[in-house]
C-alpha positions in Angstrom: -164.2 69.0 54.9 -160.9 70.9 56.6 -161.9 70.4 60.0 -162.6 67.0 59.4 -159.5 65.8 57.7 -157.8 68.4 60.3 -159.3 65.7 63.0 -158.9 62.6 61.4 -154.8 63.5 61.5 -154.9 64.7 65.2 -156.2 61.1 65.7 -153.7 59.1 63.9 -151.0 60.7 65.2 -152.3 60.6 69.2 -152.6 56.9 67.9 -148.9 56.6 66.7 -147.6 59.2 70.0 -149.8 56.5 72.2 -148.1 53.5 70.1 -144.0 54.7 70.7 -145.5 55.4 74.4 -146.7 52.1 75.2 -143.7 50.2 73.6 -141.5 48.2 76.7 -137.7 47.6 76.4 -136.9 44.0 76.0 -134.7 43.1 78.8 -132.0 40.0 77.9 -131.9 37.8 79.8 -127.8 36.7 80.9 -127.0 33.1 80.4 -123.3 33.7 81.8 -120.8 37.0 82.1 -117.2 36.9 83.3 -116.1 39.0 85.8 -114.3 41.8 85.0 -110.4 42.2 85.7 -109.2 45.0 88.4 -106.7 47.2 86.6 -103.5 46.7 87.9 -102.6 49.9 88.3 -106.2 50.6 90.2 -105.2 47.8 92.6 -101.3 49.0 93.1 -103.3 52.3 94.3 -106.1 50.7 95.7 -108.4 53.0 93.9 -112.0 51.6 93.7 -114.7 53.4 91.1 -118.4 52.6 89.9 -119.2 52.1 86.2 -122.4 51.8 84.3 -123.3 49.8 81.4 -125.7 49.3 78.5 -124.9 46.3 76.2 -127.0 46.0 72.7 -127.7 42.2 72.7 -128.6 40.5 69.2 -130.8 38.4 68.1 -128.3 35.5 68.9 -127.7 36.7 72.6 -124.5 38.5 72.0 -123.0 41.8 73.0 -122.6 44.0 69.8 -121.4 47.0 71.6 -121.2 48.4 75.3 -121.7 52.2 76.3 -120.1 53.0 79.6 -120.2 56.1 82.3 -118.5 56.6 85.3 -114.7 55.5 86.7 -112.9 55.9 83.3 -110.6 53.7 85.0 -112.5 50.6 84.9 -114.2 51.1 81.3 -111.6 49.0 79.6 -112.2 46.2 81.4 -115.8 46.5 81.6 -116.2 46.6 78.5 -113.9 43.6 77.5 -116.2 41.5 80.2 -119.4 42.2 78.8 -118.5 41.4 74.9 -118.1 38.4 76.6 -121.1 38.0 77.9 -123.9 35.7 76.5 -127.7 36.1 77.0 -130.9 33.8 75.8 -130.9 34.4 71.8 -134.2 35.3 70.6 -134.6 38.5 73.2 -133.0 41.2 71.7 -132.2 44.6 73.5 -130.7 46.6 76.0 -128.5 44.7 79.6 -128.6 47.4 81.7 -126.1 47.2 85.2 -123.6 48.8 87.5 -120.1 47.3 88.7 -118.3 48.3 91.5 -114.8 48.1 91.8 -113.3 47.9 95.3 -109.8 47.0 96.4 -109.7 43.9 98.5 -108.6 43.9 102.3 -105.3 43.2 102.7 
């Protein structure tokens, strides 16, 4: 009786480890985003930087919170462009992307 309630749990939970496994991110999909500005003082310095995002997109297509990593510098604005942002409602998840900020040729 032990051994087989002992194997009817190892089964559920390889079914619920196999379940969490098998689960794909939702990407959103962007309907429009703005550009982000270049810090002024990042420009005045022509100091370029790279910086990552994820946005959490609603149910309604928008941006309830951005994470960022890289160029401190450029978080700010990056962040202030993708609130922005607006993606197809109904496809709630994760807007994953890069931005890279270069100063322009003079």
């Amino acid at each position: 009786m032990k051994k087989t309630l002992l194997l009817v749990c190892a089964v559920l939970i390889s079914n619920l480890a196999l379940a969490a496994g098998n689960k794909e991110e939702v990407v959103p999909v962007r309907i429009s985003c703005p550009n982000p500005y270049y810090p002024v003082s990042a420009m005045a310095n022509r100091i370029s930087g790279t910086v990552n995002y994820a946005a959490s997109v609603n149910e309604k297509g928008e941006v309830t919170s951005v994470e960022t990593t890289g160029a401190e510098l450029f978080f700010r604005e990056t962040r202030s462009a993708m609130r922005k942002c607006k993606y197809e409602p109904g496809k709630p998840g994760i807007a994953r992307g890069t931005i890279r900020f270069r100063p322009s040729q003079p």
